[in-house]
C-alpha positions, 0 to 999 in steps of 0.5 A: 500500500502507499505509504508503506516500508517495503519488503526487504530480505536483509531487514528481514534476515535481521529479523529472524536473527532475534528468534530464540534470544531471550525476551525477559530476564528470569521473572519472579511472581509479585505474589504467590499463588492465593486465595484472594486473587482466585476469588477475585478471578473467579467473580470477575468470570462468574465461575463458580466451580468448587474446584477453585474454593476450599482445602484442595482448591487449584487455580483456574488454568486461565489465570496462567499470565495474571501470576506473571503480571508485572502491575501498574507500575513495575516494568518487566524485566525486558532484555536489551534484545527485545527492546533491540527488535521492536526499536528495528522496527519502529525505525523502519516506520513500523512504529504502530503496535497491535495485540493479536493474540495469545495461546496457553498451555497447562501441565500442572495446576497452579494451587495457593502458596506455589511460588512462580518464576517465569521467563520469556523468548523471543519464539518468532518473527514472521515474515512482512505480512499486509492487513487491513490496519498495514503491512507488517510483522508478526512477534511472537514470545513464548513465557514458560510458567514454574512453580517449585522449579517445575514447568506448570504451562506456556503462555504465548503472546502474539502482537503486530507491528505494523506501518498504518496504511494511508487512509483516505477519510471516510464518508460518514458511515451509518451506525453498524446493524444488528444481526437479526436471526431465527433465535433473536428475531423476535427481541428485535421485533420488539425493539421497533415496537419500543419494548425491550423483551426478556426470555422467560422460560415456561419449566422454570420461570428464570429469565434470560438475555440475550436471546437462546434457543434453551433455557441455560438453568434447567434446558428446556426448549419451551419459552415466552417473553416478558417485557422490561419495565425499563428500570436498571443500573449500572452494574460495569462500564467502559468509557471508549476514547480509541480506536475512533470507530465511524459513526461512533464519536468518542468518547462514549460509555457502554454499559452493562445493564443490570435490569430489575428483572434480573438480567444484563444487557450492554448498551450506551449510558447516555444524558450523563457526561461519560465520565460521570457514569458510576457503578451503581448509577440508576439508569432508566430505559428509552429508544434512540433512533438513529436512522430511517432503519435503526431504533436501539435501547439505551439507557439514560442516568437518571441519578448519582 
């Protein structure tokens, strides 16, 4: 694309002589493995299994990298290689960085007081790759976990650096469509009638949201609807700045709603500046029309 560095060998035989080099120092976890973390983990996912409670409690497998973590304000211990490498790169105008993602591997589980150590490697470097956001290179590191000096699993991190593609601007874009199917037809339905409907199952009276073809609590397929009084508040949100997105004007607040009949829903916090949204705020319901073809539910603060 215009703008963009060219594919070179010598740069990228360059490349390549990183893999294999060390990405971080020998690491030690800024905490044993505990209790308190699990239970923070295991709430932030809803996970309730017993396997991570009691006497015999183990970690969940998928906190592998959280024990690694370095926190706000401690710098990883980077070696002078890796920095070396992402300084090549930003020098030959692939100066943007994106993650992509991330892959992990367990061998043992993690289980309160195990004491972590953890080291990185420079696993690959792709050769020069084009996409959407531009043309660049995929850097792969590799973590091995330990706990008592025995490999517990592999985390692997996957970013892109890449030079922006020239972009022309854009026309104004119309707000994104929602994915109308067989099993949400009806929910959306509702919405051009300005009602916000919740699943209720007819076995067992729980209500759901979003839509699903069975009943998550005791699977039966049998179903009505019941519509939303329009009370709710904020049970977590985010204030979106970047990536500017067309037809979004940032900055702007999503929420996730937790309506009074018992269910979530994620949608915009509007009438309030976005940096006023809390946890906890009341929100009430109302339909925006955005377009000739577009009404969505959002929810509007209607208190401290």
């Amino acid at each position: 694309m215009k703008g963009e560095p060219e594919a070179d060998e010598e740069f990228e035989a360059r490349l390549k002589a990183y893999e294999g080099r060390a990405a971080a120092a020998t690491g030690v976890g800024r905490d044993p493995v505990n209790q308190p973390m699990i239970r923070h983990w295991c709430e932030a996912m809803g996970d309730t299994s017993p396997a991570y409670t009691g006497p015999d409690a183990v970690a969940p497998p998928t906190m592998l990298q959280a024990w690694t973590m370095a926190g706000l304000t401690h710098r990883p211990d980077r070696t002078a290689a890796y920095d070396e490498l992402l300084t090549l790169l930003d020098a030959s105008g692939h100066h943007a960085v994106v993650a992509t993602d991330c892959e992990q591997e367990y061998l043992r589980p993690l289980r309160p007081g195990d004491e972590i150590t953890f080291d990185s490697v420079i696993e690959s470097v792709s050769g020069r790759k084009t996409t959407k956001l531009g043309a660049g290179y995929f850097v792969t590191t590799r973590t091995d976990v330990r706990a008592g000096g025995a490999l517990a699993g592999t985390h692997r991190f996957r970013i892109l650096k890449y030079a922006p593609a020239q972009r022309t601007p854009a026309p104004a874009e119309r707000r994104p469509r929602p994915v109308v199917n067989r099993d949400n037809a009806g929910f959306w339905e509702g919405v051009a009638r300005h009602e916000l409907l919740i699943q209720r199952c007819t076995a067992c009276s729980a209500p759901r949201f979003p839509w699903l073809p069975g009943c998550t609590a005791c699977g039966g397929p049998d179903w009505d609807t019941v519509a939303a009084g329009g009370e709710g508040r904020v049970y977590s949100y985010v204030v979106m700045h970047h990536p500017p997105f067309p037809a979004f004007e940032p900055p702007y607040a999503v929420g996730l709603i937790e309506l009074a009949e018992g269910v979530r829903i994620v949608s915009n916090v509007v009438g309030v500046p976005c940096d006023e949204v809390r946890i906890g705020m009341p929100v009430r319901l109302e339909f925006r029309r955005y377009d000739d073809e577009l009404v969505l539910p959002v929810f509007r603060g209607v208190g401290p």
